[in-house]
Kinemage of the C-alpha trace (Angstrom):
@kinemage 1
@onewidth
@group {chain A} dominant
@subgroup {mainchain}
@vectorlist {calphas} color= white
{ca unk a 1} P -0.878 11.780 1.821
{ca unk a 2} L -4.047 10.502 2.967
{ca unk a 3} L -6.347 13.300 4.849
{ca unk a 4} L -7.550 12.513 8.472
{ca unk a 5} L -10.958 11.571 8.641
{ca unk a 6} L -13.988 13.927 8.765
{ca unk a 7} L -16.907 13.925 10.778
{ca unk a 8} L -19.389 13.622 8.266
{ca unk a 9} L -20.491 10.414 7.109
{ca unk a 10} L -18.541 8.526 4.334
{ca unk a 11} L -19.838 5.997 1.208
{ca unk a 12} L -20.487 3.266 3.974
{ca unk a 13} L -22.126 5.224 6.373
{ca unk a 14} L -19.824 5.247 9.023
{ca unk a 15} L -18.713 8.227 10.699
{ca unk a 16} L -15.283 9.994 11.535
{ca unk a 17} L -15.953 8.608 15.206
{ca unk a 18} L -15.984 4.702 13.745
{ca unk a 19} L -12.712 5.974 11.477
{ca unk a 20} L -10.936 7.146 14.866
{ca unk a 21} L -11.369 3.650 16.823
{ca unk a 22} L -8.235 2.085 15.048
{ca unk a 23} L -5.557 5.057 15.572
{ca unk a 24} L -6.910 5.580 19.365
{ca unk a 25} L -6.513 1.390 19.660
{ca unk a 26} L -2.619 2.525 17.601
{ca unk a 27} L -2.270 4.955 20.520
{ca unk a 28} L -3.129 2.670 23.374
{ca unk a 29} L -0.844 -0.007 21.774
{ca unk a 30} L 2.173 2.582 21.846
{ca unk a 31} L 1.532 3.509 25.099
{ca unk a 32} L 1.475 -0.470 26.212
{ca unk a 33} L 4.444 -1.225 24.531
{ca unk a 34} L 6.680 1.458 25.676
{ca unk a 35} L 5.813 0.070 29.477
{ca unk a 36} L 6.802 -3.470 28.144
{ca unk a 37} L 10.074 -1.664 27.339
{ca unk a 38} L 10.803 0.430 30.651
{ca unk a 39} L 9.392 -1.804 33.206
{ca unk a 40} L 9.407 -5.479 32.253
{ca unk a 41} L 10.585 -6.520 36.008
{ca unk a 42} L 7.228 -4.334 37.145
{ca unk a 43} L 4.903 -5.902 34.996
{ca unk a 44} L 6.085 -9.551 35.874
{ca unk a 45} L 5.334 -8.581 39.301
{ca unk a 46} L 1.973 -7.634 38.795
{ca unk a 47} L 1.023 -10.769 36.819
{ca unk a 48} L 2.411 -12.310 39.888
{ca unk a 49} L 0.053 -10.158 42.040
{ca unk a 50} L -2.951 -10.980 39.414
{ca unk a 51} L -2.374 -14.758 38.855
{ca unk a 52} L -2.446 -15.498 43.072
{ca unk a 53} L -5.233 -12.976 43.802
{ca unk a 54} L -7.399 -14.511 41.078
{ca unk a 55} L -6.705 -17.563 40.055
{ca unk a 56} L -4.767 -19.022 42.995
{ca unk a 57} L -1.414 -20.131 41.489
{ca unk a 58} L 1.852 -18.891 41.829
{ca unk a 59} L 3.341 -17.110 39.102
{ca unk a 60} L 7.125 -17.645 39.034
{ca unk a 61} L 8.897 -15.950 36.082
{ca unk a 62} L 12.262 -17.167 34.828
{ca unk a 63} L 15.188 -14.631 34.467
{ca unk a 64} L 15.149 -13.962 30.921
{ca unk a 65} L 11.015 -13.605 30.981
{ca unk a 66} L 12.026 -9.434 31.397
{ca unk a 67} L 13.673 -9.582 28.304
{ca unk a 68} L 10.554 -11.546 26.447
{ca unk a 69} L 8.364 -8.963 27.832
{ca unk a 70} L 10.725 -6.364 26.250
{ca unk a 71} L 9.824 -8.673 22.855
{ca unk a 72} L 6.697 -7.565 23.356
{ca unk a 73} L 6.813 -4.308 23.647
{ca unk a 74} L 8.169 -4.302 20.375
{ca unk a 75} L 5.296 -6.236 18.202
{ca unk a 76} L 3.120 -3.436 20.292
{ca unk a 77} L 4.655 -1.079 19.241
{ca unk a 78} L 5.479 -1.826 15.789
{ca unk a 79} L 1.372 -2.948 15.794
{ca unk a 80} L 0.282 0.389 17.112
{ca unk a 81} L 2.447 2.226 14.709
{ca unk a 82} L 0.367 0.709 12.122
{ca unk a 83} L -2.696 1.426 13.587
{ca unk a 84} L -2.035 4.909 13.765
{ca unk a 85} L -0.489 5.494 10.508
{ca unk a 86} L -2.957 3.735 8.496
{ca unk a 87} L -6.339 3.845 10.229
{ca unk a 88} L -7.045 0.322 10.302
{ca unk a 89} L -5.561 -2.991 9.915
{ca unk a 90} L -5.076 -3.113 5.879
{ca unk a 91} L -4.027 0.276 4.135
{ca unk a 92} L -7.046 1.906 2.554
{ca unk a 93} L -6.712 2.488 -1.496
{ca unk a 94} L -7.780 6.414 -1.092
């Protein structure tokens, strides 16, 4: 099983703060994805909100967009899964 990382500084030089970025990023991918799966409807609404406030276009969303956003929600998860189980992007050989 591989131990969480230390603070003190490793063979590279970096530190248990530089080892923590990818399972905090894991976290914050969870987090997103799980609202991609409760609130699709919610979210299209923003973007609606966000595309005419900024860029001045209407944002109209066709019925089964809630269930791509659901999609989504998925690959987030599964991605932040990964992140946090693993510590970065490819499996370390420790």
């Amino acid at each position: 099983m591989k131990q969480p990382p230390s603070d003190r500084r490793d063979e590279s030089g970096a530190t248990g703060a530089d080892v923590d970025l990818p399972r905090i990023t894991g976290v914050l991918l969870i987090l997103a994805g799980v609202a991609h799966l409760a609130v699709p409807t919610r979210l299209l609404d923003i973007a609606a909100r966000v595309y005419h406030a900024v860029l001045k276009v209407e944002f109209d969303p066709l019925p089964e967009a809630s269930n791509r956003v659901q999609v989504l929600g998925v690959g987030l998860i599964a991605a932040g899964a990964h992140l946090l189980y693993y510590g970065g992007l490819l499996p370390s050989s420790e």
